[in-house]
N, CA, C and O of each residue as an XYZ file, in Angstrom:
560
protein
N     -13.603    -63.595    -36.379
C     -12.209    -63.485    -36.007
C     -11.871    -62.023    -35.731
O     -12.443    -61.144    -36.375
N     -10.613    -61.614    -34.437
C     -10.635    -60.279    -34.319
C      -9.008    -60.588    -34.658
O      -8.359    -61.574    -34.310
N      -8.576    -59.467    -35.423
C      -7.057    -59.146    -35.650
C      -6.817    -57.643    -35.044
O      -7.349    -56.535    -35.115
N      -5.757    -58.234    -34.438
C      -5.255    -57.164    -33.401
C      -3.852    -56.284    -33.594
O      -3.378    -56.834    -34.589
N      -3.170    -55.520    -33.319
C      -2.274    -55.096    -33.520
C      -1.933    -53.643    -32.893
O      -2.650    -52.643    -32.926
N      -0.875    -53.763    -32.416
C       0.065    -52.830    -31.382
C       1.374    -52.162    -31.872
O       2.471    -52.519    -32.301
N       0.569    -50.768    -31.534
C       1.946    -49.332    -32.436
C       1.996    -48.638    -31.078
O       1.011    -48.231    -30.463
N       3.244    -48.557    -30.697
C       3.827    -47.602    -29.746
C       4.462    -46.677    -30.231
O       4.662    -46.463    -31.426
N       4.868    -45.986    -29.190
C       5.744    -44.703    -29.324
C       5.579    -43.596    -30.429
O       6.580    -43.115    -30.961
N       3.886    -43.063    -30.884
C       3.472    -42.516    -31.737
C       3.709    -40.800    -31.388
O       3.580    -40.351    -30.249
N       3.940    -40.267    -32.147
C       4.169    -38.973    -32.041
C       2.988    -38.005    -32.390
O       3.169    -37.166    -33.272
N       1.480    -38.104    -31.571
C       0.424    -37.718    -32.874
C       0.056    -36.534    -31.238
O       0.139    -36.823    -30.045
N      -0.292    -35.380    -31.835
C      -0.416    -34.351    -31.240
C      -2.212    -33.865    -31.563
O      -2.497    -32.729    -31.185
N      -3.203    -34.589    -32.143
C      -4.898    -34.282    -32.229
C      -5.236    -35.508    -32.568
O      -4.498    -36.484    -32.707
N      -6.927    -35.387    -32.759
C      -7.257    -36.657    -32.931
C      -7.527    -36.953    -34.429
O      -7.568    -38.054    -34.977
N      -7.722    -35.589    -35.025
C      -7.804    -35.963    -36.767
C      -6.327    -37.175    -36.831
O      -6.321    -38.390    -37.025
N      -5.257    -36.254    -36.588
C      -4.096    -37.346    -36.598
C      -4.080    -38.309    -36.355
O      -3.994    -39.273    -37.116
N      -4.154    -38.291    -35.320
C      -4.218    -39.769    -34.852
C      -5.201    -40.660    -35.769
O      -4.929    -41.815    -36.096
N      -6.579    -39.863    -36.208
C      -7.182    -40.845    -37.029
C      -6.353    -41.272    -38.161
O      -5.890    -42.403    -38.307
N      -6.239    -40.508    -38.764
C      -5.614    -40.628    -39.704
C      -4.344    -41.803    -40.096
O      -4.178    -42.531    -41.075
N      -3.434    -41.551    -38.615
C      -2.181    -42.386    -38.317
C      -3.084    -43.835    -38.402
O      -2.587    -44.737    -39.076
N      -4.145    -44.034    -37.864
C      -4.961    -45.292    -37.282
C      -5.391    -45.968    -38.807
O      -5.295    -47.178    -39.017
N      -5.876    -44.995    -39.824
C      -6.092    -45.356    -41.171
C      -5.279    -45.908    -42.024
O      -5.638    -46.754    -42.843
N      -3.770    -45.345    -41.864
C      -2.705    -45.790    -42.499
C      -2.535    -47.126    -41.949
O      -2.657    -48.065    -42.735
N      -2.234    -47.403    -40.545
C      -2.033    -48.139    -40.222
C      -2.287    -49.787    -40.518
O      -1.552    -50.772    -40.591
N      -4.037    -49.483    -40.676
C      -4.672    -50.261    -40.777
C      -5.052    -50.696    -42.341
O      -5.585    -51.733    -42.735
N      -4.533    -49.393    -43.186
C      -4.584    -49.931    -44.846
C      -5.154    -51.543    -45.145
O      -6.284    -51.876    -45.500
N      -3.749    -52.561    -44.824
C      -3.699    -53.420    -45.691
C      -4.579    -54.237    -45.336
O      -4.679    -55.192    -46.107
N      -5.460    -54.245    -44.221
C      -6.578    -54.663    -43.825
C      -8.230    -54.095    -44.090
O      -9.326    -54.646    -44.197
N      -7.802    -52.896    -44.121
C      -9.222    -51.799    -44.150
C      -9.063    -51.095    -45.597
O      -8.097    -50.341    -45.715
N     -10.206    -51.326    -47.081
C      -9.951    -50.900    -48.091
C      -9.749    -49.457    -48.598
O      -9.143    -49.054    -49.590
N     -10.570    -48.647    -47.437
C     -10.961    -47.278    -47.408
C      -9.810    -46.576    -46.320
O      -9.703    -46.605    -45.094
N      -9.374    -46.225    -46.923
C      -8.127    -45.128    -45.383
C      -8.871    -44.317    -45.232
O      -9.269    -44.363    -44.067
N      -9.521    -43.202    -46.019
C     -10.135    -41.902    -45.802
C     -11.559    -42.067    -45.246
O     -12.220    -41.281    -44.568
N     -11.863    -43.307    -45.712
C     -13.526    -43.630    -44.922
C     -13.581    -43.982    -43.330
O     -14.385    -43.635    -42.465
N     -12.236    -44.933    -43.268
C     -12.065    -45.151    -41.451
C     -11.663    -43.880    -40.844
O     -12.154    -43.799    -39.718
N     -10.833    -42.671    -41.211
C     -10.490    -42.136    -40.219
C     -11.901    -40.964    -40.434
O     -12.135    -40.368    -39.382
N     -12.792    -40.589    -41.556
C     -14.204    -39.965    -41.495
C     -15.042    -40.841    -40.279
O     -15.684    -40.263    -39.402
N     -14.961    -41.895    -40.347
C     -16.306    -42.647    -39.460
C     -15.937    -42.290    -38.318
O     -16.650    -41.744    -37.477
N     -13.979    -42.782    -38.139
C     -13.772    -42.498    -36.422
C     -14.224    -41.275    -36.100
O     -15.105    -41.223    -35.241
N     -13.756    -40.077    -36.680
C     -14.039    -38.668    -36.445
C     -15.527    -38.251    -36.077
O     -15.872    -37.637    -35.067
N     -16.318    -38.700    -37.085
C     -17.682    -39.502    -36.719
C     -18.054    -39.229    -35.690
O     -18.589    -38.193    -35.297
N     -17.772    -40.244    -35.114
C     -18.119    -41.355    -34.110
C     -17.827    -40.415    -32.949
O     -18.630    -40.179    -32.046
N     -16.533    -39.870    -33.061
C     -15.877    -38.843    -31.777
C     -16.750    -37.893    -31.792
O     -17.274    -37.694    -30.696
N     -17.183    -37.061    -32.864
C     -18.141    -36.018    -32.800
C     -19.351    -36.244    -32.387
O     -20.146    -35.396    -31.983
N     -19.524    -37.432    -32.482
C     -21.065    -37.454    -31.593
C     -20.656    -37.886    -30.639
O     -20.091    -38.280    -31.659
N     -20.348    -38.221    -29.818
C     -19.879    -38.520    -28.272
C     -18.085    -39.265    -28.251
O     -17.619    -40.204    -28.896
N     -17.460    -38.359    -27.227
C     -16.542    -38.461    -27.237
C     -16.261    -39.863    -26.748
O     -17.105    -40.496    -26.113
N     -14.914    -40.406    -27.088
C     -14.684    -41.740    -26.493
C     -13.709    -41.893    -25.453
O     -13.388    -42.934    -24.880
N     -13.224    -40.591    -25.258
C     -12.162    -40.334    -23.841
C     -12.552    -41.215    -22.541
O     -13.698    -40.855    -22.271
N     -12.092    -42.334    -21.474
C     -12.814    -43.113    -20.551
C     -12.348    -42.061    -19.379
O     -12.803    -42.126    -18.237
N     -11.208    -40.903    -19.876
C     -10.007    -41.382    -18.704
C      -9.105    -41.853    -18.344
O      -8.871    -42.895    -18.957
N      -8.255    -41.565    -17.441
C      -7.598    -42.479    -17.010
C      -6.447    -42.494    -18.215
O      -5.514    -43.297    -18.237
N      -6.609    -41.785    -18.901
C      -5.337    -41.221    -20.226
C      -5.773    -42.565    -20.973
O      -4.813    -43.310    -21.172
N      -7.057    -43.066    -21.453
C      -7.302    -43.617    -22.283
C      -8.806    -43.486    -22.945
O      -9.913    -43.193    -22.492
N      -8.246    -43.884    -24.369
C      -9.619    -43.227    -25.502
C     -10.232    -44.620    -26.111
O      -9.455    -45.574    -26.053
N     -11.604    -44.882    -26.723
C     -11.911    -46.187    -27.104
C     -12.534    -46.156    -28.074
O     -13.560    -46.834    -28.010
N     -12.256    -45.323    -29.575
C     -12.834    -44.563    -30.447
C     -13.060    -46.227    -31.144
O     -12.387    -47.252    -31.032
N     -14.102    -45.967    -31.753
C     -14.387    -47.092    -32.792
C     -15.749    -47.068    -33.750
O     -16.693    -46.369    -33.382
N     -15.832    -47.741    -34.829
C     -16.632    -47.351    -35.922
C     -17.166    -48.733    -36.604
O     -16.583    -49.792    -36.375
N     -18.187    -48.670    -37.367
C     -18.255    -49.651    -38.208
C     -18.373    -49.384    -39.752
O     -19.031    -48.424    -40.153
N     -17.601    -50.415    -40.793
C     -17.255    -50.362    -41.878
C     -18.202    -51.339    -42.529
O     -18.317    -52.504    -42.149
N     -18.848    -50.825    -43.492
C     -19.858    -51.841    -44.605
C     -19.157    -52.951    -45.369
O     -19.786    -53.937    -45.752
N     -17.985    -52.810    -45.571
C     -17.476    -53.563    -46.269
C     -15.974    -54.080    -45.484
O     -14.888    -54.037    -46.062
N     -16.133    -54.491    -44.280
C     -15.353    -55.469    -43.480
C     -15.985    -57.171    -43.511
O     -16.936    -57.774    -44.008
N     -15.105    -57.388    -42.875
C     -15.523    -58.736    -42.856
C     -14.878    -59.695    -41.637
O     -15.105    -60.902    -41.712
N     -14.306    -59.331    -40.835
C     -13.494    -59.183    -39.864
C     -13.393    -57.825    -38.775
O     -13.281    -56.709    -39.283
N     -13.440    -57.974    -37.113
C     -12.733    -57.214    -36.633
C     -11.444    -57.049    -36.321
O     -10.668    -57.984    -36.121
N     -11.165    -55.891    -36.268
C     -10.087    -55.086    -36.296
C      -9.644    -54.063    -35.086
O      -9.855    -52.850    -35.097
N      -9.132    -54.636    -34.273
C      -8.374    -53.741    -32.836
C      -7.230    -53.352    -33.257
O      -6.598    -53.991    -34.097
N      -6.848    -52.339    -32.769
C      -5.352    -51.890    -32.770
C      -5.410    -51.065    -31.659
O      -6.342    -50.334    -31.324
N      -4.179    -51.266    -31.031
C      -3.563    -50.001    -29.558
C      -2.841    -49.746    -29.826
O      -1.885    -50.426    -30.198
N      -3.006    -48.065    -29.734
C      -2.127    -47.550    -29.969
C      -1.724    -46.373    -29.059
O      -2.502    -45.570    -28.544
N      -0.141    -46.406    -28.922
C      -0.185    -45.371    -27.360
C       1.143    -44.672    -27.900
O       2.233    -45.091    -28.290
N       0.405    -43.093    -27.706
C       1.372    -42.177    -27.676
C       2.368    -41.734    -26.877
O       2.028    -41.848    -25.700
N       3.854    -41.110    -27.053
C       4.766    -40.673    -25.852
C       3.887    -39.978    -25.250
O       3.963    -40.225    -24.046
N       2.987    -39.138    -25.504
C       2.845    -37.718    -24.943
C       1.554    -38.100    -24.741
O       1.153    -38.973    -25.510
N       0.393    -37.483    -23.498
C      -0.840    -37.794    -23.711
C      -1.062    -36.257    -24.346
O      -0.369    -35.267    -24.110
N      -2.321    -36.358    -25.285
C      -2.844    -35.077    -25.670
C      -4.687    -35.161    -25.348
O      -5.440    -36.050    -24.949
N      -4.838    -33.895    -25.718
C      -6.327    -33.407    -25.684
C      -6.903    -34.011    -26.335
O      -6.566    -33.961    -27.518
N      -8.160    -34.977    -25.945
C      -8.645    -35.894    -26.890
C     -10.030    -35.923    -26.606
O     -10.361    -36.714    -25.723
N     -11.309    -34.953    -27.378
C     -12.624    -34.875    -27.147
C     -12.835    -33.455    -25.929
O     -12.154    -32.430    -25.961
N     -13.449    -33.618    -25.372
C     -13.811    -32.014    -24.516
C     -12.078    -31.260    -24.291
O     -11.046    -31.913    -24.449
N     -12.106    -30.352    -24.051
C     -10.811    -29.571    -23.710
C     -10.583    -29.905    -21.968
O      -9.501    -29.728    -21.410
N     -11.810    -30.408    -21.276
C     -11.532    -29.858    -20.183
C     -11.677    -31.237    -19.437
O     -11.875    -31.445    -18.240
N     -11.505    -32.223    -20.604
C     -11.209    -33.892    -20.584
C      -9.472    -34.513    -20.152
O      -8.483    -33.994    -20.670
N      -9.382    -35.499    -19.295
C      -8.072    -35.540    -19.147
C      -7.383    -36.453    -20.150
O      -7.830    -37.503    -20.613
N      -5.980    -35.750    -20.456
C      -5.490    -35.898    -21.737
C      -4.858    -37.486    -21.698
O      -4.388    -38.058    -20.715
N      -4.979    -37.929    -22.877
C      -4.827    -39.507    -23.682
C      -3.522    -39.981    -24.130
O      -3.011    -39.275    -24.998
N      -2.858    -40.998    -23.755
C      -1.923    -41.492    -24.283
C      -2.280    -42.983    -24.906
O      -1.535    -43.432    -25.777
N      -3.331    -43.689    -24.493
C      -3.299    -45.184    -24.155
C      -4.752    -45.023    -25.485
O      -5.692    -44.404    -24.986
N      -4.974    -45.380    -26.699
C      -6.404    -45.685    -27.971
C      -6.308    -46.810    -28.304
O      -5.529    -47.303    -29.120
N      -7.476    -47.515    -27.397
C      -7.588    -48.951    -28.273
C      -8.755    -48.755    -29.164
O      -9.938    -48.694    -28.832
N      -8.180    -48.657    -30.479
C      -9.412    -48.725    -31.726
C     -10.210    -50.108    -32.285
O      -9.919    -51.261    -32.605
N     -11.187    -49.400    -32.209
C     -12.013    -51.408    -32.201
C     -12.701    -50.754    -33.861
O     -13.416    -49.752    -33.888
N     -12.315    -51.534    -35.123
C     -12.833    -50.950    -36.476
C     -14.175    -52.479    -37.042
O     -13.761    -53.582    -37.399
N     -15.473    -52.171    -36.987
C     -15.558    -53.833    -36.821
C     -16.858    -53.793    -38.045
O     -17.388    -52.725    -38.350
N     -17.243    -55.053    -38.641
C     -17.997    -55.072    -40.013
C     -19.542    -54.448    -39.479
O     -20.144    -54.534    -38.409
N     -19.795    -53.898    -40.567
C     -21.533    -53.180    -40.502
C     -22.926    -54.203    -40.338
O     -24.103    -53.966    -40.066
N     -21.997    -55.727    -40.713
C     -23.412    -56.297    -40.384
C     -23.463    -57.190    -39.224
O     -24.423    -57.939    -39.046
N     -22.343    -57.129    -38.337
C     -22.713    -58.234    -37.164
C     -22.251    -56.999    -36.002
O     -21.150    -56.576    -35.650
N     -23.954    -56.590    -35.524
C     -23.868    -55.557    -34.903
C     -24.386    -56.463    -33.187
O     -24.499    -55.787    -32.165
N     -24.548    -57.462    -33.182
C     -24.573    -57.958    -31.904
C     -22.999    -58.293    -31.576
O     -22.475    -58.081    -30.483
N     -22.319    -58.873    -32.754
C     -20.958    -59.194    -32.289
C     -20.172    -57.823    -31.702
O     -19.699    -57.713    -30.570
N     -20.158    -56.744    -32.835
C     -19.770    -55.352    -32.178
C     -20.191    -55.189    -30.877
O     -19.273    -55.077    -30.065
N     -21.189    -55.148    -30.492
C     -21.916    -54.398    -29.175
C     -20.951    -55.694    -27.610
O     -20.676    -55.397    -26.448
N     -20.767    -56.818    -28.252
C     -19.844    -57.887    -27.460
C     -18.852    -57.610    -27.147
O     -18.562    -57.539    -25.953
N     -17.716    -57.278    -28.431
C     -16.846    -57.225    -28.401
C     -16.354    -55.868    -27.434
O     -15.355    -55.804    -26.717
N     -17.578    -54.641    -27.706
C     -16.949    -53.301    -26.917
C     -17.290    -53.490    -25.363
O     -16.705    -52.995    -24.399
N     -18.412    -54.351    -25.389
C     -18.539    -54.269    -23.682
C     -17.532    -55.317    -23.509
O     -17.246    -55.352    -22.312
N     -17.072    -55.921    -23.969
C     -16.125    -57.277    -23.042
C     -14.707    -56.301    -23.226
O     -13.949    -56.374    -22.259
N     -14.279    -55.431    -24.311
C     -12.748    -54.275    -23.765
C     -13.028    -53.138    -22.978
O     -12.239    -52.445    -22.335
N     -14.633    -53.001    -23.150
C     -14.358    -51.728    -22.194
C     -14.408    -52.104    -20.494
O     -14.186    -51.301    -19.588
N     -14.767    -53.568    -20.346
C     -14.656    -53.912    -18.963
C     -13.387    -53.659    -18.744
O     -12.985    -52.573    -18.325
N     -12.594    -54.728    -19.034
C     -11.191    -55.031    -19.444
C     -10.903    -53.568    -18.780
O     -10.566    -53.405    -17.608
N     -11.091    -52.571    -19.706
C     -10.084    -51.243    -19.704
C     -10.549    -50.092    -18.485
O     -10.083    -48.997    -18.170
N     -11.644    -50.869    -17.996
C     -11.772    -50.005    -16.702
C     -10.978    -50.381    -16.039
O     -10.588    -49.328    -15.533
N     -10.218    -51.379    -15.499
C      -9.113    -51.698    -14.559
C      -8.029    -50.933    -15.146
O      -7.535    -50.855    -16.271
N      -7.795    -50.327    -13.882
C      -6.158    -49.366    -14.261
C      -5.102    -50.433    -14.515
O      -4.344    -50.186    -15.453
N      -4.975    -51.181    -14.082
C      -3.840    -52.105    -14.315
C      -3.508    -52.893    -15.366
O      -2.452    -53.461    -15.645
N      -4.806    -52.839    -16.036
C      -4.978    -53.288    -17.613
C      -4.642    -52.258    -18.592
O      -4.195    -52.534    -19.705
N      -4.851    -51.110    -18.192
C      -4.933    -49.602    -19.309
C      -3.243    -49.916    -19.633
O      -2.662    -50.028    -20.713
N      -2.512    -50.046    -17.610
C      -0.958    -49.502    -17.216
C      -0.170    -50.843    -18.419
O       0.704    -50.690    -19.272
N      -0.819    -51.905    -18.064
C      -0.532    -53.014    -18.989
C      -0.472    -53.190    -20.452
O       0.183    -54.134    -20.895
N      -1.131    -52.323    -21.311
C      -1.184    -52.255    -22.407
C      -0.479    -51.533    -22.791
O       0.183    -51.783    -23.799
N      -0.342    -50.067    -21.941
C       0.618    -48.885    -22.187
C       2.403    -49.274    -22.650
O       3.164    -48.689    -23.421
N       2.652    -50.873    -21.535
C       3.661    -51.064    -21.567
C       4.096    -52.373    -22.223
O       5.206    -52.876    -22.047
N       3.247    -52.823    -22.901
C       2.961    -53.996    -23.928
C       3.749    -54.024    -24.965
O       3.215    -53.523    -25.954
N       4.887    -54.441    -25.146
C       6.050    -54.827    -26.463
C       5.451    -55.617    -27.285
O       5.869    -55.360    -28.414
N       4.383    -56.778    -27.314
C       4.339    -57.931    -27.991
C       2.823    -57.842    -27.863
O       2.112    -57.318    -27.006
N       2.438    -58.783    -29.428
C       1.089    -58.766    -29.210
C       0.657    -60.027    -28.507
O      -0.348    -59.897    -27.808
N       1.159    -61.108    -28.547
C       0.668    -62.429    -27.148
C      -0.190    -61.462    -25.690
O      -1.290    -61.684    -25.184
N       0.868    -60.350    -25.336
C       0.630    -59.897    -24.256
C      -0.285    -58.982    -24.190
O      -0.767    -58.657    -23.105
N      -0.630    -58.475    -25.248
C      -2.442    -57.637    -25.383
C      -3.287    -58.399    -25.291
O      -4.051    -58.552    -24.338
N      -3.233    -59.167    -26.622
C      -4.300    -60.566    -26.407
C      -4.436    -61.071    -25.311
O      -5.619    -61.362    -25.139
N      -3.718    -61.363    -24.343
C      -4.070    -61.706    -23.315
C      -4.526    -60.540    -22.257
O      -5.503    -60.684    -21.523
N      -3.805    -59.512    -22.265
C      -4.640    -58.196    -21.459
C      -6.047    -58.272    -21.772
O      -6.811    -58.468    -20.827
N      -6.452    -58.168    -22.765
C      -7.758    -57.975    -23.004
C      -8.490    -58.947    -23.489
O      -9.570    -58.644    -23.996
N      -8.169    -60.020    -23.456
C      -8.917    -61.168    -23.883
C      -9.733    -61.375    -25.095
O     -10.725    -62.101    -25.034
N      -9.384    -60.787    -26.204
C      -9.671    -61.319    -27.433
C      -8.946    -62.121    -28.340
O      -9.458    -62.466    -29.405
């Protein structure tokens, strides 16, 4: 099962923040706050997850999930997110997903990152009030 969930209008100016914001967020689902936003950071430090296109696709895996976990989340402002000389991010769909179903992970990121190569899907999510209407943007 993937549980999804959509935060707009975030005020986060780096990406520690933003991890961080993404950790809180995700608390009552994810046991570790300080372990998800270490892995995302992670994860960014070894290759950035910036696509473009003012969108980022940072994501990690947790040993002790049991469920995936999406959330989008889109800032007013785009900021600097991975190289400096990368174009800046408003639009993070975070994919947080369990450590032992690593074929399901590797599914789940190629079937959003198709999805999120279409600009009209990124523009679609950006402007997404409701979660019916993600779920259906991106088809999980």
């Amino acid at each position: 099962m993937t549980n999804i969930r959509v935060f707009s209008k975030l005020a986060i100016s780096n990406a520690q923040e933003l991890f961080d914001h993404v950790a809180e967020k995700m608390a009552p689902w994810i046991e570790d706050e300080a372990e998800l936003s270490t892995r995302l950071m992670a994860r960014e430090k070894l290759s950035s997850t910036n696509l473009g296109q003012g969108l980022a696709f940072p994501h990690c895996k947790l040993d002790k999930l049991k469920e995936f976990h999406v959330g989008v989340f889109v800032n007013e402002m785009p900021i600097i997110f991975g190289l400096p000389s990368a174009v800046p991010v408003d639009l993070f769909v975070v994919v947080v997903a369990p450590s032992r179903q690593p074929d399901a992970y590797i599914k789940l990121i190629g079937k959003i990152s198709q999805v999120l190569k279409k600009e009209l899907s990124c523009q679609a999510c950006r402007h997404a009030q409701e979660l019916p209407n993600v779920i259906e943007i991106l088809g999980v």
